[in-house]
Structure formats: structure tokens, C-alpha cells
Backbone and ligand atoms as CSV (ligand in chain L), in Angstrom:
chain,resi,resn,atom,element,x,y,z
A,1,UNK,N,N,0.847,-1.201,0.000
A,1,UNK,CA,C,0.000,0.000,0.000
A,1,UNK,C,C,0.883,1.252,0.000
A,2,UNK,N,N,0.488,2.388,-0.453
A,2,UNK,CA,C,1.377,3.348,-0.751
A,2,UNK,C,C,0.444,4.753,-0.728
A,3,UNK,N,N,1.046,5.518,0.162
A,3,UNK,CA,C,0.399,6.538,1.004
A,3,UNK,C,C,1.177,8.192,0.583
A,4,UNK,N,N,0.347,8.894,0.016
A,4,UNK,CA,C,0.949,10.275,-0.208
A,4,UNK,C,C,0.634,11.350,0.563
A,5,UNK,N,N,1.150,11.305,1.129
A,5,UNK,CA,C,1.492,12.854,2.551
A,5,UNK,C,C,0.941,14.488,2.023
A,6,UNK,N,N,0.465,14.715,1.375
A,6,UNK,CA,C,0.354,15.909,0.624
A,6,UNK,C,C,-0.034,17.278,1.246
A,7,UNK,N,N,0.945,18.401,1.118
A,7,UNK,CA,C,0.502,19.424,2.300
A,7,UNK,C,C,0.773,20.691,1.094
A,8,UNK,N,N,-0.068,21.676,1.679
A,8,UNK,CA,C,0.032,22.890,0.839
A,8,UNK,C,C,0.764,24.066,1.413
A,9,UNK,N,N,0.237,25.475,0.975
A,9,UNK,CA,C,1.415,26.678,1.471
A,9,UNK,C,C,1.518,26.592,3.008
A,10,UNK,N,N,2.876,26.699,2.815
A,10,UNK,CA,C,3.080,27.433,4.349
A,10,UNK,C,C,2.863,26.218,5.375
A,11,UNK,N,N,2.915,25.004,5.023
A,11,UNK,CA,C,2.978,23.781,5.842
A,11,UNK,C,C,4.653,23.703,6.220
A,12,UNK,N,N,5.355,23.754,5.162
A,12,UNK,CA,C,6.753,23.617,5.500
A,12,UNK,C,C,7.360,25.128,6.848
A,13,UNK,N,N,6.545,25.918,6.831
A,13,UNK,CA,C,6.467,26.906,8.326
A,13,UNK,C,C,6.030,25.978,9.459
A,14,UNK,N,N,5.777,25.002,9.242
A,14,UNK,CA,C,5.256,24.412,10.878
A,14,UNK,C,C,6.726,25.038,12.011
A,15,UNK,N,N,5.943,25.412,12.941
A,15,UNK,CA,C,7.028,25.604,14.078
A,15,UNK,C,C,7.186,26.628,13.950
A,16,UNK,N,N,7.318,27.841,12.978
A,16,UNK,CA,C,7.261,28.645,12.975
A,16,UNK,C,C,6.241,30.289,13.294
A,17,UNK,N,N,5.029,29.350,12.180
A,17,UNK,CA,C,3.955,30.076,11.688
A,17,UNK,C,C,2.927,30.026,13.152
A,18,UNK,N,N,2.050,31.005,13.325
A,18,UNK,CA,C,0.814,30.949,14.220
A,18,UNK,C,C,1.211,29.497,15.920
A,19,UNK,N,N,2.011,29.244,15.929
A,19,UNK,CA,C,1.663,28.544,17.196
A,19,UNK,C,C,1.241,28.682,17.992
A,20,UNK,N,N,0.018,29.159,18.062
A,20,UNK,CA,C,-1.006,28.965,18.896
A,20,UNK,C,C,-2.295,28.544,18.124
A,21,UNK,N,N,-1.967,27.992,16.302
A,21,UNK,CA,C,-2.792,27.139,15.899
A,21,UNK,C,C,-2.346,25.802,15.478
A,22,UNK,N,N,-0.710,25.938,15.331
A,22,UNK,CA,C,-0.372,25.357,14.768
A,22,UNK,C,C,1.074,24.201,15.355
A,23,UNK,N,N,0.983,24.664,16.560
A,23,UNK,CA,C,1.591,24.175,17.471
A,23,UNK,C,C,3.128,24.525,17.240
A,24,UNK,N,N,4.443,23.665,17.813
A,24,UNK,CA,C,5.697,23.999,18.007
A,24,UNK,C,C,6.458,23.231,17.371
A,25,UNK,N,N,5.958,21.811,16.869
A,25,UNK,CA,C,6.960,20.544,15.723
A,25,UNK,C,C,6.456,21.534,14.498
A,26,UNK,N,N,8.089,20.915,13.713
A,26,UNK,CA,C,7.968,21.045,12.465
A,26,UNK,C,C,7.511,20.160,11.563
A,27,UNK,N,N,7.720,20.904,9.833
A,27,UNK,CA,C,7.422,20.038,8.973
A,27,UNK,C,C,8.401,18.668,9.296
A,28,UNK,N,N,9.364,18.517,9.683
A,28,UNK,CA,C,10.041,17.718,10.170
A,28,UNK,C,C,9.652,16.567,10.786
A,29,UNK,N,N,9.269,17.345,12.374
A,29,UNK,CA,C,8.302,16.484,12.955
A,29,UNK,C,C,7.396,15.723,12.480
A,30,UNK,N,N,6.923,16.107,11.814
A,30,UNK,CA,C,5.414,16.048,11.115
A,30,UNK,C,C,5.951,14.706,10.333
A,31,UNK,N,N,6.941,14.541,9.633
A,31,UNK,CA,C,7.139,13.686,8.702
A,31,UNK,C,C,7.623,11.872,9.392
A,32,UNK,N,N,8.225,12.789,10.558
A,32,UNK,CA,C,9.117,11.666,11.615
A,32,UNK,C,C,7.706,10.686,12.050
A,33,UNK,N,N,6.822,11.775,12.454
A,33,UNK,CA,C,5.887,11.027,13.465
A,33,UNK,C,C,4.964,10.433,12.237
A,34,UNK,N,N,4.716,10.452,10.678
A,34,UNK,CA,C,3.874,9.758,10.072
A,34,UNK,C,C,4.885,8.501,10.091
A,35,UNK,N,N,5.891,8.935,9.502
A,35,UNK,CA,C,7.204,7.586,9.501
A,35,UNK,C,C,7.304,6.909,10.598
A,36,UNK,N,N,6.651,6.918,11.612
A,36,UNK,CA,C,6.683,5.889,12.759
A,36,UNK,C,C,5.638,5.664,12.919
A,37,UNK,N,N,4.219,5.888,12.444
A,37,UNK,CA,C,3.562,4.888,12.508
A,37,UNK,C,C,3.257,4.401,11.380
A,38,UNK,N,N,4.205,4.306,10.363
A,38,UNK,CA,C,3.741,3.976,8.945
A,38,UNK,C,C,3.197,1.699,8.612
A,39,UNK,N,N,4.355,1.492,9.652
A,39,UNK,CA,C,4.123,0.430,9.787
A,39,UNK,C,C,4.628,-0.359,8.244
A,40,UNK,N,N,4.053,-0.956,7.515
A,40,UNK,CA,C,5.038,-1.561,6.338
A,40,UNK,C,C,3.978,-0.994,5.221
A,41,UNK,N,N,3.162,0.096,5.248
A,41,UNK,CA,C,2.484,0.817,4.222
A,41,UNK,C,C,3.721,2.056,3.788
A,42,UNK,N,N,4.228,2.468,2.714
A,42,UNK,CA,C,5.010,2.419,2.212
A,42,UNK,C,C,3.913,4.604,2.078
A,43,UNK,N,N,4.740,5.325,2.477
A,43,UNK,CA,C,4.448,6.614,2.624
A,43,UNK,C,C,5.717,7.472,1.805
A,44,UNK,N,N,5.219,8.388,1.174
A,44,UNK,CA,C,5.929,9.780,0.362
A,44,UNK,C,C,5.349,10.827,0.751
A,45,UNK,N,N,6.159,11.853,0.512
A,45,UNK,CA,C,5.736,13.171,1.045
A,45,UNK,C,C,6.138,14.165,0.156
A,46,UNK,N,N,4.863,14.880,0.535
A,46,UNK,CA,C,5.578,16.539,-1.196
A,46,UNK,C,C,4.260,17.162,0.255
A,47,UNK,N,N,5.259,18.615,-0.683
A,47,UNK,CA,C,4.709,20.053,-0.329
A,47,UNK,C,C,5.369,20.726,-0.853
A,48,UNK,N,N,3.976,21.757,-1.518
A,48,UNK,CA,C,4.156,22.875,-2.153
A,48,UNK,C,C,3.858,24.641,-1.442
A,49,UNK,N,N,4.246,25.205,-2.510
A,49,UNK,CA,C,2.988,26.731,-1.878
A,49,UNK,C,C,2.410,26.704,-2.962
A,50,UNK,N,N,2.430,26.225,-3.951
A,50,UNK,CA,C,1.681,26.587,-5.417
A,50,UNK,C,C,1.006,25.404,-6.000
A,51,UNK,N,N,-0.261,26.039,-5.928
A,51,UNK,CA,C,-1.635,25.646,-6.384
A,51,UNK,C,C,-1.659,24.460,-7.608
A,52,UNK,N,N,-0.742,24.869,-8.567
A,52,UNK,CA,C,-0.704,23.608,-9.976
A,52,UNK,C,C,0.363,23.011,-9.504
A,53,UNK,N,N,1.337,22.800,-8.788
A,53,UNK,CA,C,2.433,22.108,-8.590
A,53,UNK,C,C,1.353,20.795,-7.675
A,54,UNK,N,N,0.552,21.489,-6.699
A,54,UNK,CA,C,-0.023,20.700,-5.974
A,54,UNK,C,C,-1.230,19.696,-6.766
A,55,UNK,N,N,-1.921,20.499,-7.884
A,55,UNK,CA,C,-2.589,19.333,-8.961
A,55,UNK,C,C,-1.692,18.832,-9.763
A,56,UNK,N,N,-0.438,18.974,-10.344
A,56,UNK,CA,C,0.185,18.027,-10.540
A,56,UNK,C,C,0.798,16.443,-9.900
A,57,UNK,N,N,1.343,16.710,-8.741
A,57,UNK,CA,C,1.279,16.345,-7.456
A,57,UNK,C,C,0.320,15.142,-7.133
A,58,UNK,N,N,-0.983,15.515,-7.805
A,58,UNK,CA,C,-2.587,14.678,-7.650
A,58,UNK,C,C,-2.356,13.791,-8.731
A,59,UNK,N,N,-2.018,14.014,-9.854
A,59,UNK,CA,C,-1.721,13.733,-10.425
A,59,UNK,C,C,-0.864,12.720,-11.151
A,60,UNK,N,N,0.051,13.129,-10.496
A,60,UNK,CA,C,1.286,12.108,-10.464
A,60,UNK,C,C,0.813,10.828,-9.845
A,61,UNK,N,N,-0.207,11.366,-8.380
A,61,UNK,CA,C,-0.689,10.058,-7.950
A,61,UNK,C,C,-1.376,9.124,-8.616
A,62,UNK,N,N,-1.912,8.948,-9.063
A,62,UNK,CA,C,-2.565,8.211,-10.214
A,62,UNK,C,C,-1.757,7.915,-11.072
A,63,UNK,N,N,-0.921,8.258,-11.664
A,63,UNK,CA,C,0.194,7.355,-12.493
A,63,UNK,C,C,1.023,6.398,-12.438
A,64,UNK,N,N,1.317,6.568,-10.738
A,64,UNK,CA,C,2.117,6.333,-9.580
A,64,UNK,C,C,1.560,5.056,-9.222
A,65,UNK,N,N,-0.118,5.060,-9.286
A,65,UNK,CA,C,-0.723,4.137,-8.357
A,65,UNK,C,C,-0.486,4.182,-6.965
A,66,UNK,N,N,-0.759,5.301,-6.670
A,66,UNK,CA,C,-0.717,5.883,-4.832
A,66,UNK,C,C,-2.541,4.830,-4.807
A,67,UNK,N,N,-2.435,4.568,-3.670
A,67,UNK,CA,C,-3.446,3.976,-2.811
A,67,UNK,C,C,-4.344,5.402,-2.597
A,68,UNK,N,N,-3.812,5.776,-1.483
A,68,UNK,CA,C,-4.709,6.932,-0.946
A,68,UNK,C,C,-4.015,8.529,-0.454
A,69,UNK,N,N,-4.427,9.314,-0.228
A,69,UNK,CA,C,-4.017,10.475,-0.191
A,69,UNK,C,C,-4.027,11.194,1.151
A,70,UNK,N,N,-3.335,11.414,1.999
A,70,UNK,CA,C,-3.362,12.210,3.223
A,70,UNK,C,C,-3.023,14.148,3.011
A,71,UNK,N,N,-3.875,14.317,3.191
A,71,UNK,CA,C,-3.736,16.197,2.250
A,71,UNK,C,C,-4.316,16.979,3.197
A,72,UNK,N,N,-3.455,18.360,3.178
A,72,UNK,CA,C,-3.615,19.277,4.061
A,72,UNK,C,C,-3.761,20.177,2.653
A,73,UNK,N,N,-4.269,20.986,2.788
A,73,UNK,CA,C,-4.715,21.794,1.238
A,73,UNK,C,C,-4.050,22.834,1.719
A,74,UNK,N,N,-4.048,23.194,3.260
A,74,UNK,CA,C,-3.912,24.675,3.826
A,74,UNK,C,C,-5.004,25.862,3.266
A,75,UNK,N,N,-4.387,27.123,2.656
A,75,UNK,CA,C,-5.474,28.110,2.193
A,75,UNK,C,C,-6.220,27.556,1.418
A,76,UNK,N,N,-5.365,26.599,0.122
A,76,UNK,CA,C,-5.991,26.312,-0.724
A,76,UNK,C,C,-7.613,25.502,-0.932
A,77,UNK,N,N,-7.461,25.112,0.655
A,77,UNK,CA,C,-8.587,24.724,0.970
A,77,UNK,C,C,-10.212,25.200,0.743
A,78,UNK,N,N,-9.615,26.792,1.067
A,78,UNK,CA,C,-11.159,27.566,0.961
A,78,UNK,C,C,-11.091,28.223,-0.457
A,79,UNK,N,N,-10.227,27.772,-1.646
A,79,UNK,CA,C,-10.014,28.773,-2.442
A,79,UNK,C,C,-9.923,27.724,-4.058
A,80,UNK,N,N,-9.790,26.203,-3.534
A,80,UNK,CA,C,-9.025,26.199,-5.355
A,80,UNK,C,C,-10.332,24.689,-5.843
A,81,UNK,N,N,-10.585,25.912,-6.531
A,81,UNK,CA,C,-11.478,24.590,-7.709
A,81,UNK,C,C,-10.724,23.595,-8.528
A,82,UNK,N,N,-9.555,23.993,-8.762
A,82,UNK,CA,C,-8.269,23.204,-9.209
A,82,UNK,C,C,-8.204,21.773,-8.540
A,83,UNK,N,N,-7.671,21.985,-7.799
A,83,UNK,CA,C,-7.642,20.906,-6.750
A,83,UNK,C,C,-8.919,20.040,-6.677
A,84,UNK,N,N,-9.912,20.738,-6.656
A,84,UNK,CA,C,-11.056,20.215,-6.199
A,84,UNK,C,C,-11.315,18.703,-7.575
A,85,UNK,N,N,-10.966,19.307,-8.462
A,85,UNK,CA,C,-11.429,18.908,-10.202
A,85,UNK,C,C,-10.400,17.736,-9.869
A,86,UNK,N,N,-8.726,18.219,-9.615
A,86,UNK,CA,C,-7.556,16.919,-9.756
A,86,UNK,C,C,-8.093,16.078,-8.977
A,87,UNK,N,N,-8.881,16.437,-7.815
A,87,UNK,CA,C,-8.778,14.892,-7.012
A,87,UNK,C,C,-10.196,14.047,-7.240
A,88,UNK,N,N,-11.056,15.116,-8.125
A,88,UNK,CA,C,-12.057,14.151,-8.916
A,88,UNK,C,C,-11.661,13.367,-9.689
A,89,UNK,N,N,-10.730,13.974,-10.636
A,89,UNK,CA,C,-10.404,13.385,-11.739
A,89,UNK,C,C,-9.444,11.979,-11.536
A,90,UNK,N,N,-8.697,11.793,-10.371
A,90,UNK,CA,C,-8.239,10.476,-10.183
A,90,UNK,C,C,-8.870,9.456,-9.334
A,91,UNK,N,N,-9.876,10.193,-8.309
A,91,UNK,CA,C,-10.689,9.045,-7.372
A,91,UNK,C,C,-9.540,8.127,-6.546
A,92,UNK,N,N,-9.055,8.918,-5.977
A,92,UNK,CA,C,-7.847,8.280,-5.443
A,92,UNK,C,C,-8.632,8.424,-3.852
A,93,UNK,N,N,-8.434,7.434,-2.982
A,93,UNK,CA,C,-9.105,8.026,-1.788
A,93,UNK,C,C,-8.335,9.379,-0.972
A,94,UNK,N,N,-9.250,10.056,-0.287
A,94,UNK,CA,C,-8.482,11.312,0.275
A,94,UNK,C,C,-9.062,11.204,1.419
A,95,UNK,N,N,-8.120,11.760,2.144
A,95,UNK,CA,C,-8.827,12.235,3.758
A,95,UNK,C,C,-8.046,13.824,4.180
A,96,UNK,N,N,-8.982,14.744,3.987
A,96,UNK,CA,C,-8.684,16.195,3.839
A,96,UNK,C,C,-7.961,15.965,6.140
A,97,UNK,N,N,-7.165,16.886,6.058
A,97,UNK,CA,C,-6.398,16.784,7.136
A,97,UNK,C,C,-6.141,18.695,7.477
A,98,UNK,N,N,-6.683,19.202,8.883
A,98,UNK,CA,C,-6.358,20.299,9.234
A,98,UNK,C,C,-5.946,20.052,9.798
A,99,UNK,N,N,-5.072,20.846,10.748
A,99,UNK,CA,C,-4.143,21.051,11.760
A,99,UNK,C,C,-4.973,21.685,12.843
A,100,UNK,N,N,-5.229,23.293,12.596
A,100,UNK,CA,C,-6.376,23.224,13.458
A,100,UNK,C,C,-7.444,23.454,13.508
A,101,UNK,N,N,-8.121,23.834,14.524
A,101,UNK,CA,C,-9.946,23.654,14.382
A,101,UNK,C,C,-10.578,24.634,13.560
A,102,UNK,N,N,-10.647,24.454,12.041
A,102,UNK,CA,C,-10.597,25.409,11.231
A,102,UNK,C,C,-11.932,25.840,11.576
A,103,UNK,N,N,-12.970,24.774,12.015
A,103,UNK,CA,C,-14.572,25.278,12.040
A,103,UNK,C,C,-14.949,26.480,13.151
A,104,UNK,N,N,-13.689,26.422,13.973
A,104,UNK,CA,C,-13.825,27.955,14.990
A,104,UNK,C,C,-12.830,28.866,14.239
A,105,UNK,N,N,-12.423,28.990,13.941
A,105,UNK,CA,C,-11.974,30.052,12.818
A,105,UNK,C,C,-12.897,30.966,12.265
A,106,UNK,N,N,-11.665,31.757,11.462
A,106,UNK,CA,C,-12.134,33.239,10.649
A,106,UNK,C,C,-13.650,32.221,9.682
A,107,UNK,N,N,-14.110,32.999,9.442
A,107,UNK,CA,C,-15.464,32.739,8.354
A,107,UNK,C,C,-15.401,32.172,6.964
A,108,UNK,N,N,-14.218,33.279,6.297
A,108,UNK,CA,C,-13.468,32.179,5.002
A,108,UNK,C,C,-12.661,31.131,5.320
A,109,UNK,N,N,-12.832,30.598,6.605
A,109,UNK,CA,C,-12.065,29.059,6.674
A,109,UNK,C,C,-13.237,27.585,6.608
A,110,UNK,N,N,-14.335,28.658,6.759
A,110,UNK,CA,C,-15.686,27.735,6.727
A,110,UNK,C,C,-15.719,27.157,5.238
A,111,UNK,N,N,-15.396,27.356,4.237
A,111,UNK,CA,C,-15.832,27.002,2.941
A,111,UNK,C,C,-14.593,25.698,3.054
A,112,UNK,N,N,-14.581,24.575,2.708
A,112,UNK,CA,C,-13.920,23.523,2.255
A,112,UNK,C,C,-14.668,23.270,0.662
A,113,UNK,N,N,-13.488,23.626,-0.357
A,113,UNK,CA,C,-13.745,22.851,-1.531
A,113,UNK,C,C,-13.070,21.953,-2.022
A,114,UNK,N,N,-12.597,21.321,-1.379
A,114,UNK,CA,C,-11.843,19.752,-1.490
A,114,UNK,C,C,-12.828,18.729,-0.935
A,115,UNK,N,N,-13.431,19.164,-0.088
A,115,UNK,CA,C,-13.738,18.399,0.634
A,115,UNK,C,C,-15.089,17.511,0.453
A,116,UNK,N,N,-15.885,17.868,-0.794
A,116,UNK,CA,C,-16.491,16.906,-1.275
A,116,UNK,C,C,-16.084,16.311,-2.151
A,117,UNK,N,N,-15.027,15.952,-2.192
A,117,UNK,CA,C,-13.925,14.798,-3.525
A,117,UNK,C,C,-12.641,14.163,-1.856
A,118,UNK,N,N,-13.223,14.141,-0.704
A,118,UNK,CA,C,-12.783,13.290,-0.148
A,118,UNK,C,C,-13.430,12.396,1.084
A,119,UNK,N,N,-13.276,11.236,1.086
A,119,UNK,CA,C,-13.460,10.475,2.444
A,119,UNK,C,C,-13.982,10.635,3.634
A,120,UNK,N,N,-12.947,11.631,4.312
A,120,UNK,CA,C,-13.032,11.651,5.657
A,120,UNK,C,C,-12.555,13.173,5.876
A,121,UNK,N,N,-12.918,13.918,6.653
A,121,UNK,CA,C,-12.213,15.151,7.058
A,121,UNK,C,C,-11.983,15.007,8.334
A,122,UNK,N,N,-10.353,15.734,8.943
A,122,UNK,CA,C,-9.836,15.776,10.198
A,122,UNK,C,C,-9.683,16.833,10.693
A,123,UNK,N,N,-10.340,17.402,11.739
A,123,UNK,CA,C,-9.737,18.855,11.916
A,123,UNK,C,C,-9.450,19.448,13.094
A,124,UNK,N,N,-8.161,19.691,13.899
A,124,UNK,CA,C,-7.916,20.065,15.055
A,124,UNK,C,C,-7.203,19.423,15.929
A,125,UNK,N,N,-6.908,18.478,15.710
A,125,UNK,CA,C,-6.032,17.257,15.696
A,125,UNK,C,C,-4.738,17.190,16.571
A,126,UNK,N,N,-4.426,18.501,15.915
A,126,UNK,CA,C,-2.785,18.685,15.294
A,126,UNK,C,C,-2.252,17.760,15.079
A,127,UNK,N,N,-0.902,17.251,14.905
A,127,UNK,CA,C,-0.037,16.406,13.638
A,127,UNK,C,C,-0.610,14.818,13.924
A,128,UNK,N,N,-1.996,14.529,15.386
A,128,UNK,CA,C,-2.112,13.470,14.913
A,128,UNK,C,C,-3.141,13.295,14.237
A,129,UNK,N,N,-3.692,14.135,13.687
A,129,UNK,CA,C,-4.731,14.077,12.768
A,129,UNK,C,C,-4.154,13.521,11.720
A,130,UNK,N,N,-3.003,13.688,11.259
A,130,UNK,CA,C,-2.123,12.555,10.050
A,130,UNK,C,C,-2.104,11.400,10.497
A,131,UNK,N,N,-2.166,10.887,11.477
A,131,UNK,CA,C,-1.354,9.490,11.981
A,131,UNK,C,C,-3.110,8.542,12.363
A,132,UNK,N,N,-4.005,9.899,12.687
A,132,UNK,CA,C,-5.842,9.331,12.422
A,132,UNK,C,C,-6.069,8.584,10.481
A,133,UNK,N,N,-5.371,9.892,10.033
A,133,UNK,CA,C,-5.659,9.683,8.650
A,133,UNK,C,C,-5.434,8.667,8.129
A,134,UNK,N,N,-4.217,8.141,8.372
A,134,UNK,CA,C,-3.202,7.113,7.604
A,134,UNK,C,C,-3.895,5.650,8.569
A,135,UNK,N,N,-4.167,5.448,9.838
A,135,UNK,CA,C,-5.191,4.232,10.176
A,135,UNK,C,C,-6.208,4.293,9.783
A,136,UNK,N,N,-6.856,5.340,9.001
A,136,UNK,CA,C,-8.234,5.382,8.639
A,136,UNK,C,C,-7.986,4.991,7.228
A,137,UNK,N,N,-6.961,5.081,6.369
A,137,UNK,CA,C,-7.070,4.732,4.771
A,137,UNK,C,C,-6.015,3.716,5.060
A,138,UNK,N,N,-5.318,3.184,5.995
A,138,UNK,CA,C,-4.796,1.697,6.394
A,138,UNK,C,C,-6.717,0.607,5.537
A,139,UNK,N,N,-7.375,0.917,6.480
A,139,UNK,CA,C,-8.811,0.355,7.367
A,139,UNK,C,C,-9.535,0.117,5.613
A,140,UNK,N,N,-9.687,1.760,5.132
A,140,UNK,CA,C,-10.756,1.943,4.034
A,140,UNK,C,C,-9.978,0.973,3.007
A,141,UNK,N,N,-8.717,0.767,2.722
A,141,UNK,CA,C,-8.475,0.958,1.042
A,141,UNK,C,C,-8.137,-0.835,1.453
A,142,UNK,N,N,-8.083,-1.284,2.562
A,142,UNK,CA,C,-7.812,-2.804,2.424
A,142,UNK,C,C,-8.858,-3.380,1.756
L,1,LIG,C1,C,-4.891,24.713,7.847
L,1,LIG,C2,C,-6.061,25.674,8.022
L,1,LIG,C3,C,-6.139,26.650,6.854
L,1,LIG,O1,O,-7.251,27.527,7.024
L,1,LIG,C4,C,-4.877,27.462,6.776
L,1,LIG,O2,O,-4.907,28.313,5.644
L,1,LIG,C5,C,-3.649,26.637,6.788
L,1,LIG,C6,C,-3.585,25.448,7.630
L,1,LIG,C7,C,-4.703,23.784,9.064
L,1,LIG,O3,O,-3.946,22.834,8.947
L,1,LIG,O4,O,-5.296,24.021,10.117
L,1,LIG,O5,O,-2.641,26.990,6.186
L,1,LIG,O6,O,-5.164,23.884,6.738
């Protein structure tokens, strides 16, 4: 099984950015702690800040034969029909992944347009909302 990590702008700021939404591990962290519970499902990781790099990205998965998709969209979340279309267009499973509780948030964090072209949504989590994700498309895609 083969698992794609997929995160958008300003994910590679973990540790930096807002910690007090976004907590104090980095993208680093972030990668260590999916890699330990990956178990023998076989995980890659990309991040972008840009919007077509990231539907390419979708893309690739499906060529690739990625299983399923673990994706943090970030802004792009409330903003890209792009995205929305790539991850129709491969039906790859997804499980949209926030960091934090976007639904108490600003008002334009309320719109998710990914999020009816995926699975499961996680939100508030922090970084173990990845490690929810990845036992949850362990579970779905067997
Ligand atoms: C985020 C929430 C988004 O609203 C924001 O733009 C991000 C990160 C999260 O993980 O909580 O960059 O997706």
C-alpha cells in the first residue's frame, strides 16, 4: 500500500507560523511522526505553496498508483477549484487533514472545496490528525 502525505502553502512553516494554531513541531516532525507509525504501508511526502504544482502532485498520484491520499490543502482549501477537479479526476481516496480547528476560525475558513472529492475530514487534531488519517485509509483501502 502506498500513502501520499500531501501538504500545501506554508505547511513547510510548521514551528514557525501561528503557534497557537499550529503548534511547536515542524514540517520535520510532522514527517518523523507519520514515519513511525507507517508500519510496512510504504508513505511519500511533497509540499508545495503553489496551487498547480499541488494538482500536478494529484496527479502524479494516479500514475504512480498511490493507494490513498493524506492532504492538508492549507489556504488552498477555501479557495481552489483546481484541486477540487484533480482529485475528482483520479478518485484516489483522500482524507482532507487540518491542523487546526478550522470550524472555529475566521469565516473564510468555513468554505472547504476539497472536501467533497474526499473520504473523511480531520480537523484540530494537530499532527495526529495525520497518523488518524493514515489508520483510517490503512482500514478503508484494504
Ligand atoms: C490549515 C487551516 C487553513 O485555514 C490554513 O490556511 C492553513 C492550515 C490547518 O492545517 O489548520 O494553512 O489547513
Amino acid at each position: 500500500m502506498k500513502i501520499l502525505v500531501l501538504n500545501g502553502p506554508n505547511i513547510n512553516m510548521l514551528g514557525i507560523r501561528e503557534p497557537q494554531y499550529y503548534g511547536a513541531a515542524t514540517y520535520e516532525d510532522l514527517k518523523n511522526l507519520v514515519l513511525k507509525n507507517a508500519g510496512s504501508t510504504e508513505v511519500e511526502f511533497y509540499q508545495s505553496n503553489h496551487e498547480g504544482d499541488l494538482v500536478d502532485a494529484i496527479q502524479k498520484a494516479y500514475f504512480d498508483k498511490i493507494d490513498g491520499i493524506i492532504f492538508n490543502p492549507a489556504a488552498y482549501t477555501h479557495t481552489s477549484v483546481a484541486i477540487l477537479d484533480a482529485l475528482k479526476a483520479v478518485k484516489i481516496p483522500c482524507v482532507e487533514v487540518h491542523i487546526s480547528k478550522v470550524e472555529e476560525r475566521d469565516s473564510f475558513r468555513q468554505i472547504s472545496y476539497v472536501r467533497e472529492a474526499c473520504v473523511k475530514t480531520i480537523t484540530g487534531k494537530g499532527l495526529d490528525g495525520y497518523v488518524e488519517a493514515l489508520e483510517f485509509l490503512k482500514e478503508y483501502i484494504k
